[in-house]
C-alpha positions in Angstrom: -6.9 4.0 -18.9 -9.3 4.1 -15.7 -9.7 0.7 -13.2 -12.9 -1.2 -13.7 -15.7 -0.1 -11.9 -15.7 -3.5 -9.7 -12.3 -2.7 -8.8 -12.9 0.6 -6.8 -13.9 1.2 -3.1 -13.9 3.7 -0.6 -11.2 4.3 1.8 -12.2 4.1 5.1 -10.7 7.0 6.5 -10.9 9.5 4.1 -13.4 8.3 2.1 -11.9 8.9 -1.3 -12.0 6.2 -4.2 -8.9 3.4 -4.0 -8.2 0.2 -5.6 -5.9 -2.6 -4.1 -3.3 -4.2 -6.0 -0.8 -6.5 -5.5 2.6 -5.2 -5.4 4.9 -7.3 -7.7 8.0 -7.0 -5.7 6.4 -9.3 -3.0 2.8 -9.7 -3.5 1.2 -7.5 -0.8 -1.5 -5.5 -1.1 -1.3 -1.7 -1.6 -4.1 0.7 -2.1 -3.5 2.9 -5.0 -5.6 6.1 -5.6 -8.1 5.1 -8.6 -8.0 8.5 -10.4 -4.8 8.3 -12.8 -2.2 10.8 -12.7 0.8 12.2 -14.2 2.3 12.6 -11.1 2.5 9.4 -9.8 5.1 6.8 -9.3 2.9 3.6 -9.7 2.0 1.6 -12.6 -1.3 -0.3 -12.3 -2.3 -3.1 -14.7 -5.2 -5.7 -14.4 -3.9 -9.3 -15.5 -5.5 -11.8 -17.0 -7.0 -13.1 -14.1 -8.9 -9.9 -13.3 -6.8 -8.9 -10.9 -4.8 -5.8 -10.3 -0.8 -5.5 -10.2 1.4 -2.4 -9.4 4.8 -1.8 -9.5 6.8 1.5 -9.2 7.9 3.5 -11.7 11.7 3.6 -11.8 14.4 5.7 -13.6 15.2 2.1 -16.2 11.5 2.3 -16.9 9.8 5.5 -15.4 7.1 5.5 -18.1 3.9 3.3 -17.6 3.3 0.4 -20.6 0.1 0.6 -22.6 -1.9 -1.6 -20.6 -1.1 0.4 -17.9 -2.2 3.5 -16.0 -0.2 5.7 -13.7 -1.4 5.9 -10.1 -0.7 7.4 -6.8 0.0 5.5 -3.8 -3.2 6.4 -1.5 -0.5 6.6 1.3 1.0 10.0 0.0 -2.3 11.5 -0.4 -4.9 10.3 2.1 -6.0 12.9 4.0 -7.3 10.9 7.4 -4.7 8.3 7.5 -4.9 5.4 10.0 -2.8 5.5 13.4 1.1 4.5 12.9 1.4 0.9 15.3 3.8 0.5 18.0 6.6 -1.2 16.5 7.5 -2.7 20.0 10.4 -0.3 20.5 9.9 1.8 23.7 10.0 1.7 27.7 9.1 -1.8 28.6 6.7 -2.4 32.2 8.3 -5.1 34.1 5.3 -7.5 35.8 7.1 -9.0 38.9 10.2 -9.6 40.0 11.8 -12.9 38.6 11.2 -16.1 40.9 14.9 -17.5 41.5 18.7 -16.4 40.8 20.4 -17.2 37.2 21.9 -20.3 37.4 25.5 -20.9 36.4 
């Protein structure tokens, strides 16, 4: 089984085809590679609503259900991946010096 055509775009760095789909551990969006595979670890479905859903295959259920396909997350495979963000962790810059003495 193949997403609908509606459902695939372009990704922005690598230009390959993707589909997002919500993630049913906590409802995020994930983009998923659109061409099915074998050796992926995602199972794509669309719902009822027209909307997609993945979930990961584990080893209590590691094959896909009918209605679904088996995907790739585009994570592992994109080829011009956007830059990592500063989690905050680092060498802080101190601005001034602070105005009056703790108080105790």
């Amino acid at each position: 089984m193949k997403p609908a055509r509606h459902h695939v775009t372009t990704c922005k760095g690598c230009r390959a085809p993707i589909v997002w789909a919500f993630t049913s551990k906590n409802g995020r969006k994930q983009p998923v590679d659109a061409e099915p595979t074998d050796k992926g670890n995602l199972a794509v479905t669309q719902g009822a609503d027209d909307v997609l859903y993945v979930r990961s295959l584990t080893k209590a259920h590691p094959e896909p259900r009918p209605s679904e396909w088996q995907a790739m997350p585009h994570f592992a495979t994109c080829t011009s991946p956007p830059p990592r963000r500063s989690s905050g962790g680092g060498q802080r810059t101190t601005s001034g010096v602070r105005p009056a003495p703790w108080q105790r």
